[in-house]
N, C-alpha and C positions, 0 to 999 in steps of 0.2 A: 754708074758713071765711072769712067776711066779716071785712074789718079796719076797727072804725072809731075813731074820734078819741074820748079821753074823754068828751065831751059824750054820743056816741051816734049824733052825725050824721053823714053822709058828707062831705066837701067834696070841691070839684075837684081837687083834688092825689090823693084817693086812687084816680082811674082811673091818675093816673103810676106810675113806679116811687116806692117810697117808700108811706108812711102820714102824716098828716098826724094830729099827736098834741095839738095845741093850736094856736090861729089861729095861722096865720104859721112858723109850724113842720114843716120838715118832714123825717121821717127819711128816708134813703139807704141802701140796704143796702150794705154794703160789696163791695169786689171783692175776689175772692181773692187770695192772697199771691202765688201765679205772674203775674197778670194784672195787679196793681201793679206786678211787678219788670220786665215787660216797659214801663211806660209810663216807670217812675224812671231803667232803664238806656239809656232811648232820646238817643240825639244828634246831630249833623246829620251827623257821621262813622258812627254805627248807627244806622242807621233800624229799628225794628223792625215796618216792616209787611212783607206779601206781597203779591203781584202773579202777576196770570196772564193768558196771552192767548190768545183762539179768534179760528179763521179759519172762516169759513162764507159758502156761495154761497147769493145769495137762492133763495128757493124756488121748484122747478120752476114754469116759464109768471111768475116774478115780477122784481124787477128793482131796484133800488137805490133808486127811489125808493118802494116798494113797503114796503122797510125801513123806511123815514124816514117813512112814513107812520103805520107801528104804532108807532115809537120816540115822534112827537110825540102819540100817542093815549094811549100808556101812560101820558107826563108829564102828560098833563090828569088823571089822577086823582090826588088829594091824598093819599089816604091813603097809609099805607104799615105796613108789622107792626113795633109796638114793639122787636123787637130792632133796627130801621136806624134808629129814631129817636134811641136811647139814646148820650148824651155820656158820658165820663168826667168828674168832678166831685172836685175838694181843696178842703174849706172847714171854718171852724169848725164847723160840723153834723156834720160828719163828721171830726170830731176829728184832723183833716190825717189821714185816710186816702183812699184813693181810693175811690170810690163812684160809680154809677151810675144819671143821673134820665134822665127824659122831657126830650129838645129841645123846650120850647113854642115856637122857634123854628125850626120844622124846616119846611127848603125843600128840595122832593125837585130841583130844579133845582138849587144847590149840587153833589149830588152825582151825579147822572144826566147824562153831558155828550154835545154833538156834537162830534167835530172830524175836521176834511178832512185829510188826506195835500196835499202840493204836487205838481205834476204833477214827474216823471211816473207819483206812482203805486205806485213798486215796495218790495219789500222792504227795502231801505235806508231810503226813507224813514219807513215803518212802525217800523224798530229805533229810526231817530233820535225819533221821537214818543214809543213807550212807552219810552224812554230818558232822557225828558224828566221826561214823567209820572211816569216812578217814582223819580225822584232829588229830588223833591220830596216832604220831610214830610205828613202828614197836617194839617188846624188841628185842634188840641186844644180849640175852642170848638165842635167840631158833633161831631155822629157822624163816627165813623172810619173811613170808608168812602167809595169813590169807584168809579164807573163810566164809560167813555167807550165811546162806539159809534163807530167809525174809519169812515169813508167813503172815496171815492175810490182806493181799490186798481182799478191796470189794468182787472188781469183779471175787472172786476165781485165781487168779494169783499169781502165786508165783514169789520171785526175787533172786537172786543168786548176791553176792557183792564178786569182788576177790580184794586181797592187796598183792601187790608183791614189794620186794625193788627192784629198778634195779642194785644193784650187783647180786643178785640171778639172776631176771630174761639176765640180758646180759649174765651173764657168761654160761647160759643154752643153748644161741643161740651156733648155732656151725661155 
């Protein structure tokens, strides 16, 4: 069922999350109770995201730069599926609950990153990175999510770090 504003007409808000019910107005649906408790009990001593890391060799007959070619192709496309655009949001609209709109600000650069390993390369220096990355908060002004494609591993492997908060990630499961 189409949702639209009392008037009867659509406005641009309501392709966001939310319905837009009178100019300038617009609802949030709220987040659920588990997926607020995760943003309320987070602190810089609990962090409540996750983190995960893949190692993979480019692909037969390809080569590192081979990678970095498709990584900088994917980021020229803008779009992205409204579940990676979506912020967490506390405002009188949403009566100090948490809720869930569209980032009209959403730069998939933000969260799509390169970064190099120092030579020489090895697995230490890979721990110390995503050790870095992951001891760092999410910003609660974007969506909660972050990606890093790791480069310069020796032995031609590349490594993929994801950061996900688990109110994003739970409230994704169905």
């Amino acid at each position: 069922m189409e949702k639209r504003s009392r008037s009867g007409r659509r406005g641009p808000a309501d392709k966001l999350l939310g319905t837009r019910v009178e100019e300038n107005v617009l609802i949030r649906p709220p987040m659920s109770p588990t997926d607020s408790m995760f943003l309320l009990g987070e602190s810089r001593d609990h962090p409540m995201h996750v983190g995960g890391l893949l190692l993979f060799r480019p692909p037969e007959g390809g080569d590192a730069d081979d990678v970095r070619a498709a990584f900088d192709k994917a980021l020229r496309e803008p779009d992205a599926d409204p579940l990676w655009r979506r912020r967490a949001v506390r405002s009188i609209s949403t009566f100090g609950q948490w809720a869930w709109e569209d980032d009209r600000d959403f730069d998939l650069s933000h969260h799509v990153r390169l970064d190099a390993l120092p030579a020489p390369g090895g697995l230490d220096e890979l721990w110390n990175l995503v050790s870095r990355l992951h001891g760092t908060l999410l910003n609660r002004d974007r969506p909660l999510w972050e990606m890093h494609l790791i480069e310069g591993l020796a032995d031609g492997r590349y490594a993929v770090y994801t950061k996900i908060h688990h109110a994003l990630a739970d409230a994704s499961a169905p």
